[in-house]
C-alpha atoms as one frame of an Amber mdcrd trajectory, in Angstrom:
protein
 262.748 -11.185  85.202 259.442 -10.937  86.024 256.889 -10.324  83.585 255.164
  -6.472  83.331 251.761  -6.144  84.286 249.957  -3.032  83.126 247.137  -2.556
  85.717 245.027   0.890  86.341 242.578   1.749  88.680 240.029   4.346  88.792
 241.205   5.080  84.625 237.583   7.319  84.965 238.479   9.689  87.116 240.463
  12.702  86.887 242.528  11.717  89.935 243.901   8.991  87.750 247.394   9.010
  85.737 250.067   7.221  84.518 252.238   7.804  87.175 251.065   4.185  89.415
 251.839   2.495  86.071 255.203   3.671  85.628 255.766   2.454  88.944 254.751
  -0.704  88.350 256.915  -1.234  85.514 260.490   0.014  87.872 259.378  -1.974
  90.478 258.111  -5.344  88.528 261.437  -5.356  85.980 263.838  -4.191  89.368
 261.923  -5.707  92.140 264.870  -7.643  94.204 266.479  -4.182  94.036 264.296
  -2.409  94.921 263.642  -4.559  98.414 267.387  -4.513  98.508 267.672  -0.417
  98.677 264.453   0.516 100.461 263.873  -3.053 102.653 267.135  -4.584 103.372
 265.752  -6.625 106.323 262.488  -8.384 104.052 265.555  -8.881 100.982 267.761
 -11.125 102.676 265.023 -13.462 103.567 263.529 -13.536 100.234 264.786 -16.358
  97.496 264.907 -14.526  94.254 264.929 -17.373  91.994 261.213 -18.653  93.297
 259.530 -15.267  92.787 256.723 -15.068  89.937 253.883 -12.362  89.218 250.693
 -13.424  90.325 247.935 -12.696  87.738 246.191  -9.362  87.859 243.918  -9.163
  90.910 240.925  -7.162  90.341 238.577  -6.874  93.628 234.855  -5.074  93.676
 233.682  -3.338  96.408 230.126  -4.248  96.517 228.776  -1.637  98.879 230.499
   1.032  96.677 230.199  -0.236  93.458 233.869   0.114  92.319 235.915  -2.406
  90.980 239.474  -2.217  92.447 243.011  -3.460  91.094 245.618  -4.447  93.766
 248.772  -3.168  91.535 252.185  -5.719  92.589 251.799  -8.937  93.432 254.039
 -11.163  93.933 254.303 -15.157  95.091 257.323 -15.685  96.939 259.479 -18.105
  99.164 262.018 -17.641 101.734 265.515 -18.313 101.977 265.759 -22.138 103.149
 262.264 -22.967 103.888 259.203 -24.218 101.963 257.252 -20.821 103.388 255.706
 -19.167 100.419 254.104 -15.809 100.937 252.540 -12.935  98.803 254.082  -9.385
  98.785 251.787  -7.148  97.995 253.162  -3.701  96.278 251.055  -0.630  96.129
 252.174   3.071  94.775 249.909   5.319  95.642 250.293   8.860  93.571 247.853
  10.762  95.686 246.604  11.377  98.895 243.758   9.689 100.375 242.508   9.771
 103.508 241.232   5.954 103.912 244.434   5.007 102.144 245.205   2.731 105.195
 241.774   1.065 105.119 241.631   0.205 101.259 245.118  -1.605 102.475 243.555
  -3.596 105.002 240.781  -4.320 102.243 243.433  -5.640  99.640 244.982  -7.818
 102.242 241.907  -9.389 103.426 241.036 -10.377  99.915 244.409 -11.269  98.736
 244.450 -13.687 101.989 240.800 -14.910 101.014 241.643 -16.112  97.720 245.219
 -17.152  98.299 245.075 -18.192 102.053 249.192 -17.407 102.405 251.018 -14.993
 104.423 250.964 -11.685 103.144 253.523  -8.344 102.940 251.943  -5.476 102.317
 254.060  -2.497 101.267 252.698   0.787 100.303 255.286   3.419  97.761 253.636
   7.406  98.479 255.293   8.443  95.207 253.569  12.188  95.387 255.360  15.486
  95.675 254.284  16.561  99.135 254.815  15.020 102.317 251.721  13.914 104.417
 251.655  12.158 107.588 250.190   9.006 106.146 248.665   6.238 108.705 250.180
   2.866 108.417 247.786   0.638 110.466 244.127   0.053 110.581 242.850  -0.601
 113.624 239.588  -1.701 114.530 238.650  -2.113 118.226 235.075  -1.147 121.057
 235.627   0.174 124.097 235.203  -2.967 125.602 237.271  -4.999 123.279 239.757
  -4.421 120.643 239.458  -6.460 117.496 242.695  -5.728 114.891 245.642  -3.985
 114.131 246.950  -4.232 110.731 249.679  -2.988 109.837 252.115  -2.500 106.529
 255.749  -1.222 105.805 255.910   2.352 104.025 257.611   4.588 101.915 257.696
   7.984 101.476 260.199   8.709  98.332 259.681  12.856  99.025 261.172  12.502
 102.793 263.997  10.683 101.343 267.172  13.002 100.734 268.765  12.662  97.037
 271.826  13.191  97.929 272.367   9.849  99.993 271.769   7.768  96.730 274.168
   9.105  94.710 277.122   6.768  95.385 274.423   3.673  94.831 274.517   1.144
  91.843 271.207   0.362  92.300 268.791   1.121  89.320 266.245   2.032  91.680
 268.045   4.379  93.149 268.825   6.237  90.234 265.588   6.076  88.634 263.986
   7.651  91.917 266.240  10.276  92.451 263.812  12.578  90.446 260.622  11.648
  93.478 263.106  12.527  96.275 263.539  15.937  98.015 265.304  18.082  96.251
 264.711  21.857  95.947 264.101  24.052  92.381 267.267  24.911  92.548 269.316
  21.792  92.368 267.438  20.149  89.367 270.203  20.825  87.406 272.868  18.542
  90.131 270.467  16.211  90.269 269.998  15.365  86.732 273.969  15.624  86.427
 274.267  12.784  89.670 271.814  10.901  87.842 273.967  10.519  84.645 277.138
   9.962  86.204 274.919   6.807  88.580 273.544   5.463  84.654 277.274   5.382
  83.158 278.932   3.996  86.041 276.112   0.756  86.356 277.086  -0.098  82.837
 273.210  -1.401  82.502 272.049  -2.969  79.157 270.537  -0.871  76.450 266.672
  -1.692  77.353 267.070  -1.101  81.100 268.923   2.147  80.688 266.087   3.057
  77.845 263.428   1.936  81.027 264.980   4.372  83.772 265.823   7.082  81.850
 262.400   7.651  80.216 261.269   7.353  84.379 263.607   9.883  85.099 262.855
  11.941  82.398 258.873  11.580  83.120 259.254  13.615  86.504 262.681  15.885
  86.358 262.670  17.000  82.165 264.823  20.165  82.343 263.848  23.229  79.692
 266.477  23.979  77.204 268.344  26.596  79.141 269.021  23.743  81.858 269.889
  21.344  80.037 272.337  23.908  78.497 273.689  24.645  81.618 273.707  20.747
  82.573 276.318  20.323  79.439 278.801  23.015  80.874 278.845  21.080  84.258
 279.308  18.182  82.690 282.209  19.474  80.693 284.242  20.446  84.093 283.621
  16.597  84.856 286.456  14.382  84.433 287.140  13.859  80.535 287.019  10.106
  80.456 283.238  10.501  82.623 282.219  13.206  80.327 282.719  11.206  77.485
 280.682   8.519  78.758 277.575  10.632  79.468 278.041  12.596  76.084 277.758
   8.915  74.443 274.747   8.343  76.102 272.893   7.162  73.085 269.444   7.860
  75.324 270.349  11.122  76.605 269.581  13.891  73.875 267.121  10.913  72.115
 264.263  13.821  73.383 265.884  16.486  71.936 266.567  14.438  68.669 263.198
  14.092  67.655 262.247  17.509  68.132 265.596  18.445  66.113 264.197  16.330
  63.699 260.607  17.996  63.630 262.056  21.044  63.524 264.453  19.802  60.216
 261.569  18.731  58.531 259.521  21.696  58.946 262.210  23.267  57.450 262.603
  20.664  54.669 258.882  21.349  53.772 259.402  24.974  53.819 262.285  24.627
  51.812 260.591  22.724  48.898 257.453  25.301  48.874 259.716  27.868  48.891
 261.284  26.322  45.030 257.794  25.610  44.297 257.417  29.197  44.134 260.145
  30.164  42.728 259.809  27.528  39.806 256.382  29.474  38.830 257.730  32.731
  39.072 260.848  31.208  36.617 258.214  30.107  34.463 256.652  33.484  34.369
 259.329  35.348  33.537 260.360  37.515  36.488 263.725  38.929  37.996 266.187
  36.871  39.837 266.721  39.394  42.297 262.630  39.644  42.810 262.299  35.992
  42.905 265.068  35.695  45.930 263.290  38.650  47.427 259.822  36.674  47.905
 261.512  33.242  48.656 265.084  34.172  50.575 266.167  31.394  47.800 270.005
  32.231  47.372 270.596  33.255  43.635 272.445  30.261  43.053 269.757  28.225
  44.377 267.229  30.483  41.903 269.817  29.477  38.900 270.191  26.085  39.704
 266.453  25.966  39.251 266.181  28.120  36.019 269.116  25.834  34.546 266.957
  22.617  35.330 264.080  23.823  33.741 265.245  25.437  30.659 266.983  21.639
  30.288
């Protein structure tokens, strides 16, 4: 498995999130899936046991001053021959208009340095649909110079509901960038359980697309409510399996847990208090007034103080 590679560009700005670096991390651990699901034609030329990471490539643009960080990269060979090319990976969380230009700028410098055939690919992973360029062209009127193109991917065009019946991790992971309306958050988070118990996957990769999922689609508390009725009507040996979902309520856990140990601490001030007021004297019924301390708490107290 390929090795992750955290890389961020533009980390200044407020334009910048996390969202390019969880990207990274689906497609660098799931990368021959996801050129099977979203680029069957470049995956069965590709030999999956030659691929390796490149290091992290970090470009400056001189006229502008900014340094730049070309996000997958990958050294690769195809099927049967000694051709070894670079495919080039880019997620792109926002719009920009010269998006297609800073492409054209990668590959030139990832062909400068590396002088090997290159693949670009860009991933739009934002929540509204743009009509996004995917050449740069460069020509005069009296003679035209380039056209560069590179393959694209638009996960909000894509419709959730043809990914459902997939066992690819990819597929599940992305259902939550796909188009789906308010209303069927709910379905979708219920397809996307049934797609995690049925691909069986080991503990770490479930942990990795789950958290991804969970990053983009979290439901509130009344949905997810809701979510375990549906999932009750399911069949009982498939409900089971999704109940047993050790990663599941993990989210919920924790806050469970926060909320416990509020009430643990509140619990233990409240004796605190009602030690004192034992000490001074006073009424059980006025000391479970000011605490809500049960009177058998209150003499359970009194008893292990007198002793």
């Amino acid at each position: 498995m390929p090795v992750l590679t955290y890389v961020y560009e533009d980390a200044g700005t407020s334009r910048y999130t996390d969202h390019d670096q969880l990207f990274k991390e689906l497609i660098h651990t799931f990368f021959a899936e996801f050129l099977e699901l979203f680029f069957p034609e470049v995956h069965k030329y590709i030999d999956f046991s030659a691929i390796r990471p490149l290091s992290e490539e970090v470009f400056t643009d001189l006229l502008g001053g900014e340094s730049r960080r070309a996000d997958i990269v990958i050294e690769a060979t195809l099927k049967g021959e000694e051709t070894i090319l670079i495919i080039h990976v880019e997620p792109q969380s926002y719009y920009q208009a010269n998006f297609h230009e800073r492409m054209y700028l990668y590959f030139s410098l990832l062909y400068n340095k590396y002088r090997k055939p290159i693949l670009p690919i860009a991933v739009f992973t934002y929540d509204k649909n743009y009509n996004e360029k995917n050449e740069f062209t460069m020509s005069f009127p009296f003679f035209h110079v380039l056209s560069f193109q590179f393959l694209t991917l638009t996960l909000r065009k894509l419709r959730w509901r043809d990914f459902i019946h997939s066992n690819n991790p990819v597929a599940a992971a992305l259902l939550c960038k796909m188009g789906f309306t308010e209303e069927e958050r709910i379905e979708v988070k219920k397809e996307f359980l049934r797609m995690l118990v049925r691909m069986q996957l080991d503990p770490a990769r479930q942990r990795l697309i789950y958290g991804f999922f969970e990053r983009y689609l979290k439901l509130t508390d009344e949905e997810e409510e809701i979510l375990m009725q549906e999932v009750t009507k399911l069949d009982p040996e498939l409900a089971n399996k999704i109940m047993e979902l050790p990663i599941s309520y993990e989210e919920r856990g924790k806050e469970i847990g926060k909320e416990i140990g509020k009430e643990i601490g509140r619990n233990e001030e409240k004796r605190e208090i009602a030690k004192k007021m034992i000490l001074e004297g006073l009424s059980p019924n006025l000391i479970a007034k000011v605490t809500g301390l049960s009177h058998e708490d209150i003499k359970i107290l009194s008893d292990s103080i007198n002793n």
